[in-house]
DRENDO-1510 file (C-alpha; in Angstrom, 1 decimal, always signed):
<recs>
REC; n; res; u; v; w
REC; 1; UNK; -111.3; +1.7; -117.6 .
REC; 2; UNK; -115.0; +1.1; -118.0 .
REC; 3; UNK; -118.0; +3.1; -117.2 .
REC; 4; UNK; -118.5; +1.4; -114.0 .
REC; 5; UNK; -115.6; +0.2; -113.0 .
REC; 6; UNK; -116.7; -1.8; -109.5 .
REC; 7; UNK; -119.5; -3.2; -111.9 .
REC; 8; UNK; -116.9; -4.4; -114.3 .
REC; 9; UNK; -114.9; -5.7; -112.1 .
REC; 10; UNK; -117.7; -8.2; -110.7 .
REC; 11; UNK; -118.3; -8.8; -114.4 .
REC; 12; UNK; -115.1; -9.6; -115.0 .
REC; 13; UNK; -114.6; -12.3; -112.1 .
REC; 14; UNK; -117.6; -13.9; -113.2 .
REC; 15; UNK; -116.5; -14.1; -117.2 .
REC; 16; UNK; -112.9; -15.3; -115.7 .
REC; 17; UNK; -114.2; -17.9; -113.6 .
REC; 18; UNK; -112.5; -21.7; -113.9 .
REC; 19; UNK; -115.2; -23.2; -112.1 .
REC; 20; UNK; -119.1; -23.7; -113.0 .
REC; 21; UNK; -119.8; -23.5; -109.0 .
REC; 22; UNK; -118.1; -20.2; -109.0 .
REC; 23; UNK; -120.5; -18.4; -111.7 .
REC; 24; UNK; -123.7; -19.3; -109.9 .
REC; 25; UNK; -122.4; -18.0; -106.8 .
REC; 26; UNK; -121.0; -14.8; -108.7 .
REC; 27; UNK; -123.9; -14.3; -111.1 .
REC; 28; UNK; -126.1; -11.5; -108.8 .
REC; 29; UNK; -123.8; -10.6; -105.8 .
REC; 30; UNK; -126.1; -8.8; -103.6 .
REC; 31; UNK; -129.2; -11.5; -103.7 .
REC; 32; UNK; -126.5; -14.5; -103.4 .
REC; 33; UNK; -125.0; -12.6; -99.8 .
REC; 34; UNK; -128.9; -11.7; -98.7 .
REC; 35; UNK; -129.9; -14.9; -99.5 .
REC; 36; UNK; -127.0; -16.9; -97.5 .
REC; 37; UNK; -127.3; -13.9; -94.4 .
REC; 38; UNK; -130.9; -14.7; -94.3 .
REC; 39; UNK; -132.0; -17.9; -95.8 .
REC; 40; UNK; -128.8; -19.9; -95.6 .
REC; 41; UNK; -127.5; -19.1; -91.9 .
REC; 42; UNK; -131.5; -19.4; -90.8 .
REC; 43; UNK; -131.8; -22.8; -91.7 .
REC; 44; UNK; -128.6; -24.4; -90.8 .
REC; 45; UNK; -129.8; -22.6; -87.1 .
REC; 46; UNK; -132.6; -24.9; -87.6 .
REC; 47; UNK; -130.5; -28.0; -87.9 .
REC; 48; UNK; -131.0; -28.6; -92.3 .
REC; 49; UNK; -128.5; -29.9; -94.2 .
REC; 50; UNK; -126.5; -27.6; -96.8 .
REC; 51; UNK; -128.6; -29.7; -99.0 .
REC; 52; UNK; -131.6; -28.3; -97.6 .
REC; 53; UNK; -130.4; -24.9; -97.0 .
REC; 54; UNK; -129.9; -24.6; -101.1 .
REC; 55; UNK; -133.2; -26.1; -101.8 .
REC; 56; UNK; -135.3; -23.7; -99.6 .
REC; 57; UNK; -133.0; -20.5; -101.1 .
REC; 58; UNK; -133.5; -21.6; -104.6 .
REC; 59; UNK; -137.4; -22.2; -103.7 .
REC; 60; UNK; -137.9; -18.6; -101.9 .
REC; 61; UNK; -135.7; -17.1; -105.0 .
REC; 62; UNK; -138.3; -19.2; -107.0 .
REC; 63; UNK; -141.2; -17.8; -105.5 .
REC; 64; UNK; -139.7; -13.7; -105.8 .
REC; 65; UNK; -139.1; -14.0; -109.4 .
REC; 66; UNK; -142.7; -15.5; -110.4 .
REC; 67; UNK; -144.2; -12.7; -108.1 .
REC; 68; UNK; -142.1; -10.1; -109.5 .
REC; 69; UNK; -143.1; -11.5; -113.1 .
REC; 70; UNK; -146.3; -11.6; -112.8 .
REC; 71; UNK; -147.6; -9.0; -110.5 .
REC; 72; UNK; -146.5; -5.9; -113.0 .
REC; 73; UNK; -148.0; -7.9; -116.1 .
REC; 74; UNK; -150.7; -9.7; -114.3 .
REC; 75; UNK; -150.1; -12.8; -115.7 .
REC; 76; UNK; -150.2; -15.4; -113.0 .
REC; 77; UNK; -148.1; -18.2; -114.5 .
REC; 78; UNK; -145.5; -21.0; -113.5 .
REC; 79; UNK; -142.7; -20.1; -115.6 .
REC; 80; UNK; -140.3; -18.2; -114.0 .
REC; 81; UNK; -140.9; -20.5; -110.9 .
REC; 82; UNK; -140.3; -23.8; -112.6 .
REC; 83; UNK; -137.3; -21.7; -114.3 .
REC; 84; UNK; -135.8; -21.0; -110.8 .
REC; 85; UNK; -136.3; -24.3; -109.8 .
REC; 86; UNK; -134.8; -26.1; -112.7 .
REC; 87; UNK; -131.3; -24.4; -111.6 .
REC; 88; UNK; -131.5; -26.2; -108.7 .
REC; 89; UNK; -129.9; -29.2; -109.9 .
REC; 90; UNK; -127.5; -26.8; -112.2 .
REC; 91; UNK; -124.3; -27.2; -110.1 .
REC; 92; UNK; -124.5; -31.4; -109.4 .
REC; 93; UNK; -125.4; -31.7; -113.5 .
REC; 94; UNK; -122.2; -28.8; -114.4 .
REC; 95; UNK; -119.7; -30.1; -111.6 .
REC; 96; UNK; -120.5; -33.6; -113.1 .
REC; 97; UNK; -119.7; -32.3; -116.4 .
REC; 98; UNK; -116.7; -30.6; -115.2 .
REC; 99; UNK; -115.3; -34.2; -113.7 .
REC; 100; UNK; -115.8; -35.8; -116.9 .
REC; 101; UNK; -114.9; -33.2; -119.3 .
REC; 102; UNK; -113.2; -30.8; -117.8 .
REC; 103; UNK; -113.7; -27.5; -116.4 .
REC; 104; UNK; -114.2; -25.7; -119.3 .
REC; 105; UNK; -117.0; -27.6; -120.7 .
REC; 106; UNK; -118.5; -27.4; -116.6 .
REC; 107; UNK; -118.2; -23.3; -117.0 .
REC; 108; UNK; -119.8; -23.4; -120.8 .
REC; 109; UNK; -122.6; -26.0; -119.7 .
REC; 110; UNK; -123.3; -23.1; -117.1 .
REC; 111; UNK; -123.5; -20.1; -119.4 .
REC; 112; UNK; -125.2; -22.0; -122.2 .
REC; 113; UNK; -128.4; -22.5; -119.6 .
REC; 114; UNK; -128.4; -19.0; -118.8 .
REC; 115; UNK; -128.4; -17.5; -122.0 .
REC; 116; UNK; -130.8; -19.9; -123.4 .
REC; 117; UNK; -133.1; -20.4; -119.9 .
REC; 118; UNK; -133.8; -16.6; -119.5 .
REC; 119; UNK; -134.4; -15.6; -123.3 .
REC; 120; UNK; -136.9; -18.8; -123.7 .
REC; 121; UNK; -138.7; -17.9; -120.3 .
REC; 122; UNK; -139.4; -14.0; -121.6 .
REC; 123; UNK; -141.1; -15.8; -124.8 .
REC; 124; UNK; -143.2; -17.9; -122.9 .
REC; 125; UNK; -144.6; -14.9; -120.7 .
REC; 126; UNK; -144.6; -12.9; -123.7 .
REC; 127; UNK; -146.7; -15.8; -125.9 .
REC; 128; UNK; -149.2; -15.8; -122.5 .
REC; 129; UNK; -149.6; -12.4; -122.2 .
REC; 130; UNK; -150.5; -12.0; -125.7 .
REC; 131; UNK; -153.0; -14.4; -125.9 .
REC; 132; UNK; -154.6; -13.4; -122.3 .
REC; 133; UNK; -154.5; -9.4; -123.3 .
REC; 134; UNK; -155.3; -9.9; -127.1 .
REC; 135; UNK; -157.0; -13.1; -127.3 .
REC; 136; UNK; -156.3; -16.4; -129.2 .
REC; 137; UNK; -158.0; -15.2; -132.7 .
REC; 138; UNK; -155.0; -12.5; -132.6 .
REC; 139; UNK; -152.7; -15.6; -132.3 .
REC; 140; UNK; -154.3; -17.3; -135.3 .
REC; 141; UNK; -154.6; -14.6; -137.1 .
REC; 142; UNK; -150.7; -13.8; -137.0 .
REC; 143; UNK; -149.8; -17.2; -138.2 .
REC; 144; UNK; -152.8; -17.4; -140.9 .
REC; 145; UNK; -150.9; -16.5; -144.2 .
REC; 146; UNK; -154.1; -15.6; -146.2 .
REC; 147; UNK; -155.1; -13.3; -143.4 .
REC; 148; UNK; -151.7; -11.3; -143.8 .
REC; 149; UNK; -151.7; -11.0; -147.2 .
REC; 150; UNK; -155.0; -9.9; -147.5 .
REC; 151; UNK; -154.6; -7.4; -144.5 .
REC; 152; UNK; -151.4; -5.5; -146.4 .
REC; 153; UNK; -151.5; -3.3; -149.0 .
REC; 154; UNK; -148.4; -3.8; -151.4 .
</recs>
């Protein structure tokens, strides 16, 4: 039994899932049921396709994760923005996949982005925030050799 056992459980459907669809739905619970109570259910009131419906959560979703990013580190950039909004075509490209090679590869295609989409985002915003808070001479100076060696004492 794990340490949270309701957490592992949602964990563990989303690890065991046979179907890259199924992950993105599964990945954050809570925001995917607000999202389809609020966003979702709203716009097909208004008369939108599903279509439409997924493009204006994954633009709202979009817009909470750049303001969330960079309010606390006041850094007002794009990349979590673009980030969210390159998922959007995610499940076409990863059911695609899945067709032609199989489920398996669909599911891998899926956690390959997300492992490799989040970390490379954080070292975008950390790059920017470094030059914005310590300037670009800080930059240059990191990846001047001579300046190292002559800045450490052996």
């Amino acid at each position: 039994m794990g340490v949270l056992p309701v957490a592992d459980r949602d964990f563990t459907m989303i690890v065991e899932c046979k179907q890259s669809g199924q992950v993105l739905e599964l990945w954050n619970l809570p925001v995917h049921r607000w999202c389809v109570r609020h966003l979702s259910n709203l716009s097909f009131r208004l008369g939108n396709s599903k279509t439409n419906a997924t493009l204006v959560v994954f633009f709202t979703s979009a817009f909470f994760h750049e303001y969330l990013i960079s309010v606390p580190l006041r850094l007002f950039k794009v990349w979590g923005f673009l980030g969210m909004l390159a998922q959007a075509p995610l499940f076409p490209v990863s059911m695609l996949i899945e067709k032609k090679l199989g489920p398996r590869m669909g599911n891998v295609f899926v956690w390959v982005s997300l492992i490799l989409g989040q970390p490379l985002a954080v070292m975008m915003y950390y790059h920017d925030y470094v030059v914005d808070h310590f300037g670009q001479e800080e930059i240059q100076a990191f990846g001047d050799l001579d300046t190292f060696r002559n800045s450490t004492s052996v």
